[in-house]
C-alpha positions as CSV (number, residue, x, y, z in Angstrom):
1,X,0.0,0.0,0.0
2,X,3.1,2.1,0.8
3,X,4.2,1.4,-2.6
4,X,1.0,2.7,-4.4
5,X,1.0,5.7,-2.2
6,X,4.6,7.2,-3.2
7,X,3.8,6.4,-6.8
8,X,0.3,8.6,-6.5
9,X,2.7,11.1,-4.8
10,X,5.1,11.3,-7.8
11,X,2.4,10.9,-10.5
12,X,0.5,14.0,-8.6
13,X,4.2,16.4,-8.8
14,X,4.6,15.2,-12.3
15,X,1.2,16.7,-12.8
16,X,2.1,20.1,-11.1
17,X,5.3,20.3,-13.2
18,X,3.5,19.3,-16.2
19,X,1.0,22.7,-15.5
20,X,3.1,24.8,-14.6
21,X,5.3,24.3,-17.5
22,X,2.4,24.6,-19.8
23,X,1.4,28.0,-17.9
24,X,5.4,28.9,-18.3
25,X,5.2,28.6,-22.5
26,X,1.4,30.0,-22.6
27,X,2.9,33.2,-20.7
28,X,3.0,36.8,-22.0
29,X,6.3,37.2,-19.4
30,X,7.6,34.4,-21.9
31,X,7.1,35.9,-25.4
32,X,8.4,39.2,-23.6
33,X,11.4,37.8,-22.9
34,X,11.7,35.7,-26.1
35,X,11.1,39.0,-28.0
36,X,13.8,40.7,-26.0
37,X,16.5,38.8,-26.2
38,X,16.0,38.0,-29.9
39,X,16.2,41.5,-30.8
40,X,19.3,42.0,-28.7
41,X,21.2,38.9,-29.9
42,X,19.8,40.6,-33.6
43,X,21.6,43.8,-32.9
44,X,24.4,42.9,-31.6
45,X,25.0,40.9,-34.4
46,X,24.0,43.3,-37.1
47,X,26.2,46.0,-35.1
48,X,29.4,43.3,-35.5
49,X,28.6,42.9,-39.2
50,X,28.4,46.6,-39.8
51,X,24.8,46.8,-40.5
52,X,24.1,50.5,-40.2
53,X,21.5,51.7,-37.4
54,X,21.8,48.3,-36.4
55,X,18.9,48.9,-33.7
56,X,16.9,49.7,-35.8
57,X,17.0,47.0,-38.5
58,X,16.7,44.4,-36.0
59,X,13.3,45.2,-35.1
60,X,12.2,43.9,-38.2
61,X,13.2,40.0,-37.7
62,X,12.5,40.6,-34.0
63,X,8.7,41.7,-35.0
64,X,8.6,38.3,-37.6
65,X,9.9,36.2,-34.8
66,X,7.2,37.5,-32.2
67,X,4.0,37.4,-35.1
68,X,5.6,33.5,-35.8
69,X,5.2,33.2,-32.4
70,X,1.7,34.6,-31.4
71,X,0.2,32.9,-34.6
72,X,1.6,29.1,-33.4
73,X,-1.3,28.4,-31.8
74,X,-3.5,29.5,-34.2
75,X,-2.3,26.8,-36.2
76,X,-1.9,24.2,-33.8
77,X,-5.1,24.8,-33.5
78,X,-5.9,24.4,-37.3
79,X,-3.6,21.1,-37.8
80,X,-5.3,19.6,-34.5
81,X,-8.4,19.9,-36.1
82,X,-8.0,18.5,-40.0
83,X,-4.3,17.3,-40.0
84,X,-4.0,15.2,-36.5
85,X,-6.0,12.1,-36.2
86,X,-6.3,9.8,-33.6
C-alpha cells in the first residue's frame, strides 16, 4: 500500500510540473522575454557585421519572430483539427 501511495505522490508532482510548464510557455512574461533577447542577440550581431543603425533593423526580424510566435497556436489549433488524427 506504501508502494501505491509514493507512486500517486510522484504521479501528482509530475502533474504540477506538467502545468506549470504549460502556464510557463502560454505566458505573456515568456514571449516578452523571447522578444527581448532576440532582438538584442539581432543587434548585436547586425552591429558586428556593420549593418548600419543596427537597432533599428533588428526590429524587423525581432517583429517576424514575435508574429511567428503569437500565430503558433492558431495553427496548432488548425492542424489539430483537420491534419491530426487519432
Amino acid at each position: 500500500m506504501e508502494n501505491l501511495e509514493e507512486r500517486i505522490e510522484k504521479i501528482e508532482k509530475r502533474n504540477q510540473k506538467v502545468e506549470r510548464d504549460k502556464v510557463w510557455e502560454t505566458s505573456f512574461t515568456r514571449r516578452i522575454l523571447l522578444i527581448v533577447f532576440t532582438y538584442l542577440a539581432i543587434a548585436i550581431y547586425f552591429e558586428a557585421i556593420g549593418v548600419d543603425r543596427p537597432f533599428l533593423n533588428a526590429v524587423v526580424p525581432a517583429t517576424g519572430f514575435l508574429l511567428s510566435t503569437l500565430t503558433l497556436p492558431y495553427f496548432k489549433h488548425i492542424w489539430e483539427k483537420y491534419i491530426y488524427k487519432k
